[in-house]
N, C-alpha and C positions, 0 to 999 in steps of 0.2 A: 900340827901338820898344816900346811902353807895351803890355800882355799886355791882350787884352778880357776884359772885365768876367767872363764865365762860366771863364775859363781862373783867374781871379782865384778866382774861386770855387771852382772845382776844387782850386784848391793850396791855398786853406785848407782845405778836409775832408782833403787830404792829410797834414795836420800833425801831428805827434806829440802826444796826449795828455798831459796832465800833474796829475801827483795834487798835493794839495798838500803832502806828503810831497815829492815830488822837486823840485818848486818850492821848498821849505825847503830843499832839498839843494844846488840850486843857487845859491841867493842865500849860504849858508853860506861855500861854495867861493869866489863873486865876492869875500866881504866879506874875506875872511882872502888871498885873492890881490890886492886891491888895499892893504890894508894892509900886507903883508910886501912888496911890489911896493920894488925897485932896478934904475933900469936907463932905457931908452928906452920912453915913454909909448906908441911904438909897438908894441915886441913885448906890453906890456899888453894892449891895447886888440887886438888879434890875437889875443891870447889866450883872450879874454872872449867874441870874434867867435866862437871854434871852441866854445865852454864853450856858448852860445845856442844855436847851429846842429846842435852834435853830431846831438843826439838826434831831430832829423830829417832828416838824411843817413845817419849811422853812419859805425863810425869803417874801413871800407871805402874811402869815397869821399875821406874824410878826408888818408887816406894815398896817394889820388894827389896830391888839391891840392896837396900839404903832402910836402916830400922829410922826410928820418928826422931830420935836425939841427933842421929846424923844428919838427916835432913833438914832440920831444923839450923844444926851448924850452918849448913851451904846455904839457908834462906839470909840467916843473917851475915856471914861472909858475903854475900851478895847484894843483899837489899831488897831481894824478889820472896816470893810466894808460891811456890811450885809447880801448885794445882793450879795457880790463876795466871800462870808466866808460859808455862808449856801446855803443849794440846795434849786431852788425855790419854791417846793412842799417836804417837808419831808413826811414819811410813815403814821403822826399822825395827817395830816392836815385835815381830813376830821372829825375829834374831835372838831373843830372850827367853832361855828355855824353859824359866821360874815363867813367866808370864804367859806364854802360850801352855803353859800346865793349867796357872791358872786360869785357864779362859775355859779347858775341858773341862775341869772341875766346875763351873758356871757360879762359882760365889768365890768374886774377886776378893772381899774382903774377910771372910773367911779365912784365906789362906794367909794374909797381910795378917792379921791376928794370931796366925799361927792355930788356932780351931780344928785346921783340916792336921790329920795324925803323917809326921813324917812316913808309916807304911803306905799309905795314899797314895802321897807325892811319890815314894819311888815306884809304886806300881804305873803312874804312868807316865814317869820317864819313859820309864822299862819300854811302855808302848809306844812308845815315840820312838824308839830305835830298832 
């Protein structure tokens, strides 16, 4: 279902600002990862997806979408560090319904372990809607 228009509008004030210093940073990074790029067009372009998004999610949210072996691909598809490349909470993380779970549950990495019992997690989805 298509987000109205003012929800629209909210998520973009939400969005990470960008200087153009980091904008330089970033296209740097794209231009030297799709040149040195071997491999499946997909983990590329997956890659590129996390390198865009980072920095308005953080690399928090990151690591639930994304288990440690994926991650790992998109560090070295990239050349970066995840944890040390994006801030730990960007401004759009609360858009992440695994991550704002995790935040109620209060043991972020608990749940990235997998620890916390999928019955947990769906109970408080459940509360969230």
């Amino acid at each position: 279902m298509p987000l109205k228009e003012a929800q629209v509008t909210k998520n973009l004030h939400s969005l990470a600002p960008y200087s153009r210093e980091r904008l330089d940073v970033l296209r740097d990074i794209e231009c030297k990862a799709i040149a040195r790029f071997t491999g499946t067009f997909d983990d590329l372009e997956a890659a590129l997806g996390v390198l865009h998004i980072g920095d308005h999610l953080g690399w928090k949210p990151l690591v639930l979408i994304h288990n440690k072996r994926t991650i790992r691909k998109f560090e070295e598809v990239l050349d970066i560090k995840v944890r040390d490349f994006f801030p730990e909470e960007g401004p759009s993380a609360s858009r992440s319904i695994g991550y704002t779970i995790a935040k109620k549950i209060g043991n972020f990495w608990k749940v990235v372990s997998g620890d916390v019992k999928d019955v947990d997690l769906k109970a408080h989805r459940r509360s969230m809607g």
